[in-house]
C-alpha positions, 0 to 999 in steps of 0.5 A, a space after each residue: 440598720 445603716 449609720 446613715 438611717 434616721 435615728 428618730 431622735 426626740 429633740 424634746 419629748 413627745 407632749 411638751 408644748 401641751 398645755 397643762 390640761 391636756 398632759 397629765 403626770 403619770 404616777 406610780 401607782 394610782 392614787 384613787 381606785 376606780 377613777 379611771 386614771 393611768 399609772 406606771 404600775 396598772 397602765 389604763 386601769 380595768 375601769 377604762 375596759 368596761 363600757 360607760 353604761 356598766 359604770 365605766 370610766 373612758 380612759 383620758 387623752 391626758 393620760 395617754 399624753 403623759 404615757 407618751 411623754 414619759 417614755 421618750 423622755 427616758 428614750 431621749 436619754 439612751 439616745 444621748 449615749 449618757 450612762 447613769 450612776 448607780 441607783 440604789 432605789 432603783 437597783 431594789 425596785 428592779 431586783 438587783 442589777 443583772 451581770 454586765 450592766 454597765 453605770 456611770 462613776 461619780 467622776 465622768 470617765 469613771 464607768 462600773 460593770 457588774 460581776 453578778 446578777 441581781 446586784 445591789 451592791 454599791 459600785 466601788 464599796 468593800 465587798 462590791 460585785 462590780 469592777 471597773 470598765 478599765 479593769 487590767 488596762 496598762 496606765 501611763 504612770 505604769 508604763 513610764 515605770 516599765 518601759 524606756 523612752 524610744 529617744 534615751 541615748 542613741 545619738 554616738 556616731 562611728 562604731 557607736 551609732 544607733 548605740 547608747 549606755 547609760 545609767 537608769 537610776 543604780 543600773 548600767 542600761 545598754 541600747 542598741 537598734 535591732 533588726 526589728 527594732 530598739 532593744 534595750 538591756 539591763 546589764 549588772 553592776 560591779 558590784 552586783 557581779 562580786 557580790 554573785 561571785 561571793 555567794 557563788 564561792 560560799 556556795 561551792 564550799 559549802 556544798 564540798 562540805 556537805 558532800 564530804 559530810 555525805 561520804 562520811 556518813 554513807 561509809 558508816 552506814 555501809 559499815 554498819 549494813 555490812 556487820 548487820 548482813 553477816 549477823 542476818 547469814 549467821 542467824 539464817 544458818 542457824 534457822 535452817 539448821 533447826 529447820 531441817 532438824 525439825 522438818 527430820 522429826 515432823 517426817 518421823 512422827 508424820 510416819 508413824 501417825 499415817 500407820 497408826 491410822 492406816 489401822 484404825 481405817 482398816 479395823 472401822 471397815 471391818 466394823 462397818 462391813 459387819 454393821 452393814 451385813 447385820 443391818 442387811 439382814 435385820 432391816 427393810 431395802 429401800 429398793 423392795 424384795 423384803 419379807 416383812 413378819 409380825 404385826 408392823 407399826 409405821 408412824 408418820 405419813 407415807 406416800 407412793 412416790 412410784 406406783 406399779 401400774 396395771 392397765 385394766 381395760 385400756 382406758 383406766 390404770 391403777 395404782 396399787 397403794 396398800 395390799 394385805 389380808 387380815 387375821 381372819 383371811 380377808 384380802 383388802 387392797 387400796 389403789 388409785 384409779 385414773 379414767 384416762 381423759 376423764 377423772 381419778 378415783 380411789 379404790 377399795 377392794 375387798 375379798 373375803 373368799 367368797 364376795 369381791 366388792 369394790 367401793 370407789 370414791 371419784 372426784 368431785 368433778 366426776 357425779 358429784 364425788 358421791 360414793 359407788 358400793 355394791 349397794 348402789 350410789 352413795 347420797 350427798 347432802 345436796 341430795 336430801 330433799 328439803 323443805 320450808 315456807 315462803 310468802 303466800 307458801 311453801 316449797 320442796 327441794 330434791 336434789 336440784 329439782 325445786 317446787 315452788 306452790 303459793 297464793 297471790 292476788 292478781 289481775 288481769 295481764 298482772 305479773 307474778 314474780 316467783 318467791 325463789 327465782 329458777 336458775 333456768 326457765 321453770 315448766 309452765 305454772 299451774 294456776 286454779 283460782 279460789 272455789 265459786 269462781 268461774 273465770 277463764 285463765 292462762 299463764 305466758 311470758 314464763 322466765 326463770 324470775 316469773 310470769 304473767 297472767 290472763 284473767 277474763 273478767 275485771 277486778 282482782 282475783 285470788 290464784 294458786 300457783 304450782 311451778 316446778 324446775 331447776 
């Protein structure tokens, strides 16, 4: 923007010639609701937006005269540059003043700024975060109080030209002008210079006096520091005395402390290497080759941390955990068998001199953990057959082999669902239909939940079904 441009400035506001019916006073707020009149704090009110048919108001061109003239005679204000006063209505409706807003003072000149935001403070009361524009300007009363004239004296001419002394009020001024200027010194008084000399003689005599008592005392403390460090040497010499007399003694009974157990060291390995050979000889070794007699009582659980294993077919190794023989001569033997690749089985073996047996009890991955003796495969109770009822039925179990035999009514291309669902698709069920019934029939779409039928002839029929599978 150039100061040249046209400032668009409102030489009265817009709507001013208007006539009275034509411009209307824009209020607050509005007074009626829903009449369709404009305020400051809605504008054209919601009514104006609906359509007149949905039972809306059209906004006025009287309104909108006094919106405009509202607006550019406030405009018209800024634009003459006039700076308001402080409003306290004002300053609440709009949250407070922010920092640096600049009023009018009740003076003309007189301007505020304020110091902080959301102010309402009033300009110039105690406590009021604003100061004045002018605020650390230098005034004409101060400068005339701290400054002298340009013209005060300098008029003698010879050697004093350009020179002026005079008094300012109680003190000798001496002016003269300089290369860059008028320079201007404040020289001292007689008076001032005896009375500096006066305080500076006090001043040295009584330092003389201070330094005097200084000596005075620091030579007494010397003194005494003196007979304190001679009574310190002879105490320290004493000490060491006795120091030494007692580091002689401590040396002595040192000695004869270190003899005494010197010997009881001696005698205690003595005692221990006897210990160790009974212990040796009366004991188990840990680390095997012991003989063990008599009937033996171990409590507590035991395990082999290191088998001696033994290869058996290449394949399969065992670890022997238990060996014996009984009183009668049987020999037993209980050992860990591992199935390279495969599983782990713990083995009994039994010889009593004529019959060898081995009963062996695999893991449960390996056929079920079910036990292998010389008589055969041990059951589990999974391999007992069961039995029970079921609707139209009943149904046998052996092993995990299920038979599944009922009655049920049904029609042609009817579905038949099984009491107990299979884990897989059974065999093809078994159908007969009731006695003095002759009528062609088979079963298809067969899964592991049921299956449906095919009945020649219409109307229901009485089936029994026979299904066997897993």
């Amino acid at each position: 923007m150039k100061s040249t441009d046209d400032r668009k400035l409102f030489g009265t506001p817009i709507g001013a010639a208007a006539a009275a019916g034509n411009i209307a006073t824009i209020p607050p707020v509005q007074a009626t609701a829903g009449d369709g009149k404009a305020s400051v704090a809605l504008g054209f009110p919601p009514e104006t937006f609906v359509a007149r048919a949905a039972g809306g108001e059209p906004p006025r061109g009287q309104d909108m005269n006094g919106l405009l003239n509202l607006l550019s005679s406030a405009i018209s204000v800024l634009q003459t540059g006039y700076l308001g006063p402080f409003d306290a209505d004002f300053a609440q409706n709009i949250g407070g003043y922010p920092a640096g807003a600049l009023v009018g003072g009740s003076t003309p000149g007189a301007f505020w700024v304020s110091t902080a935001d959301a102010n309402v403070s009033t300009p110039g009361a105690a406590g009021a975060t604003w100061q004045s524009l002018f605020a650390g300007y230098a005034t004409q009363d101060w400068a005339g109080g701290a400054f002298i004239s340009s013209s005060y004296g300098i008029s003698q001419t010879s050697d004093y030209a350009g020179r002026s002394l005079f008094m300012r009020e109680e003190n000798p001024v001496f002016g003269y002008v300089g290369p860059n200027g008028l320079v201007w010194l404040a020289l001292p008084t007689v008076a001032q210079m005896e009375a500096e000399t006066t305080a500076r003689t006090n001043a040295d005599a009584t330092l003389q006096s201070s330094i005097n008592t200084e000596a005075q005392t620091r030579l007494l403390a010397d003194n005494t520091l003196h007979g304190q460090i001679n009574d310190e040497a002879t105490a320290r010499a004493s000490a060491i005395t006795t120091l030494t007399s007692s580091l002689a003694a401590e040396a002595t009974a040192r000695t004869s402390a270190d003899a005494t157990l010197q010997t009881h060291v001696a005698a205690e390995a003595t005692a221990r290497q006897a210990a160790d050979n009974t212990l040796n000889t009366t004991k188990a070794n840990l680390s095997g080759g012991n003989t063990l007699t008599g009937q033996q009582t171990i409590t507590g659980n035991q395990y082999a941390t290191v088998g001696v294993y033994t290869e058996v077919t290449g394949s399969t190794y065992d670890t022997d955990l238990i060996k014996g023989t009984s009183p009668n001569g049987t020999i037993y033997q209980i050992a860990l068998r591992e199935y390279a690749g495969s599983h782990y089985s713990m083995l009994h073996y039994i010889y009593d001199g004529t019959n060898f047996s081995i009963y062996e009890l695999p893991q449960t991955a390996y056929n079920g953990g079910r036990l292998l003796c010389p008589a055969g495969t041990g059951a589990v109770l999974s391999d007992l057959p069961t039995s029970g009822t079921l609707a139209g039925g009943y149904y046998t179990k052996i092993g995990n082999v299920l038979t599944q035999t009922f009655s049920v009514s049904v029609s042609d291309q009817n579905t038949v669902t099984f009491p107990i669902a299979f884990s897989a698709t059974p065999v093809p069920p078994q159908i007969t239909i009731g006695e003095r019934v002759d009528r062609d029939n088979a079963v298809y779409n067969v899964t592991a939940t049921g299956f449906q039928v095919y009945i020649v002839g219409s109307g229901p029929v009485t089936i029994t079904v026979s299904v066997t599978g897993v």
